[in-house]
N, C-alpha and C positions, 0 to 999 in steps of 0.2 A: 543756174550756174552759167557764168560768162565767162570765154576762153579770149583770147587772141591770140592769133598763132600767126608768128614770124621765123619763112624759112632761113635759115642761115647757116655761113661759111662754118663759124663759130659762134660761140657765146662762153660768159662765165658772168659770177656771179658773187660780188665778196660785202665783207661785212667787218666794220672795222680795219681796212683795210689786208682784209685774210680773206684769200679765196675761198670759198668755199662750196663753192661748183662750180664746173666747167666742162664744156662739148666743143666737141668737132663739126662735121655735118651734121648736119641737122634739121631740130624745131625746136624753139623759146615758146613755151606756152606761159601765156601771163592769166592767168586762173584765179577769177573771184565767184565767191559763193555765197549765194543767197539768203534771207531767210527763207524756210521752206525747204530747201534744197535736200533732197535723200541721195542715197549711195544709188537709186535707179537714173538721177542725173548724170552721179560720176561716171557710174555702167557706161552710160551714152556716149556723154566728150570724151574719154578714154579711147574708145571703141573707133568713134569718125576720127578723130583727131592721127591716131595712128595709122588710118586706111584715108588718111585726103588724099589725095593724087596730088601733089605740086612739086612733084620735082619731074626735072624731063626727061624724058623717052630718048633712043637713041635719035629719030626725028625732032627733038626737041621740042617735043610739047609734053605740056606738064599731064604726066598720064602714070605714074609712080607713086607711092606713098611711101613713108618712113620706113614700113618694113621693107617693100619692092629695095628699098637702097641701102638697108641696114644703117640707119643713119638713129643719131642718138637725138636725148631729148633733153632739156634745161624746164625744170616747171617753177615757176616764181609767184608765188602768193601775194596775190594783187586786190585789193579788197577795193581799190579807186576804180574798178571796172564798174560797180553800182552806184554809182554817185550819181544823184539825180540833180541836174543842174537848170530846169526848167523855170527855177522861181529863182528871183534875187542873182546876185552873181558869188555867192558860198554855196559851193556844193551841200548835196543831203544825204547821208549815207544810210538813212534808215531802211533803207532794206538787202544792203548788206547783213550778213548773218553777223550772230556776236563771237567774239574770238572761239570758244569750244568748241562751240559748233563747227564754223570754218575752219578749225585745225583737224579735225578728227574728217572733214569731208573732202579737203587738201589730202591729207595722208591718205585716204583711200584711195583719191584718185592717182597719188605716186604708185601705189601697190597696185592698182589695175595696170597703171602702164607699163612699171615692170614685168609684169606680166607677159605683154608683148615683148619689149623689149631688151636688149641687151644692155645697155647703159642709159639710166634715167637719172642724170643729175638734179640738184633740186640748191633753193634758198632756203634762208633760216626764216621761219614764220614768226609775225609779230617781232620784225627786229628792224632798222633802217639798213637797206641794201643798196649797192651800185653795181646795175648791170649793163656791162657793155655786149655788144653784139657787133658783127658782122651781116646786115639782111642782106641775101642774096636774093635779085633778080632787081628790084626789093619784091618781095612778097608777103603781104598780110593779110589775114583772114579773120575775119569774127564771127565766131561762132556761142550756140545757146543750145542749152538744154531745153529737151519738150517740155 
């Protein structure tokens, strides 16, 4: 499981030109999921992804995480994070998981986050989306399950 995680002002997220998420402060995590991948990967990126430290301190160093700031979260189902682009110039998605799968491990991981969180907006899986953002600082992180 492959995260990327972009701090920001805002974000939202529509479909068909209809919103259908949107955040404040925050994290945008762009979340693809693997063949292979179990609900102890989601456990994981869940888990770091809500305790990173990247927003700042009253000193202004990044020493806070999403809870420290009550800040919300935008998750977008991104299956182009496993693209294997090593050979030829068309990517290979074969080891991106297949739709079930990565719906059902998507979905998990929204319900782990709510969990922690108070507001966890989310995209429509398996649909074509346009997400704008606001990245503050800019800040981006990529992150992997063990």
């Amino acid at each position: 499981m492959k995260a990327v995680v972009q701090r920001v002002s805002s974000a939202a997220v529509s479909v068909a030109d209809r919103t259908v998420g949107e955040i404040g402060p925050g994290m945008v995590v762009f979340l693809g999921v693997a063949r292979g991948d179990t609900e102890k990967d989601a456990d994981y990126l869940a888990e770091k992804t809500v305790n990173l430290r990247i927003f700042e301190d009253a000193d202004g160093k990044m020493n806070l995480s999403l809870l420290d700031v009550a800040g919300e979260m935008l998750v977008v189902s991104q299956f182009t994070l496993l693209a294997d682009c090593r050979k030829g110039r068309r990517p290979s998605f074969i080891y991106a998981a297949g739709f079930e799968e990565a719906d059902g491990l998507y979905e998990y991981f929204v319900k782990k986050a709510r969990g922690y969180i108070a507001k966890v907006a989310t995209g429509q899986f398996r649909t074509m989306m346009k997400v704008s953002l606001v990245n503050d600082g800019p800040v981006t992180m990529i992150l992997e399950s063990i």
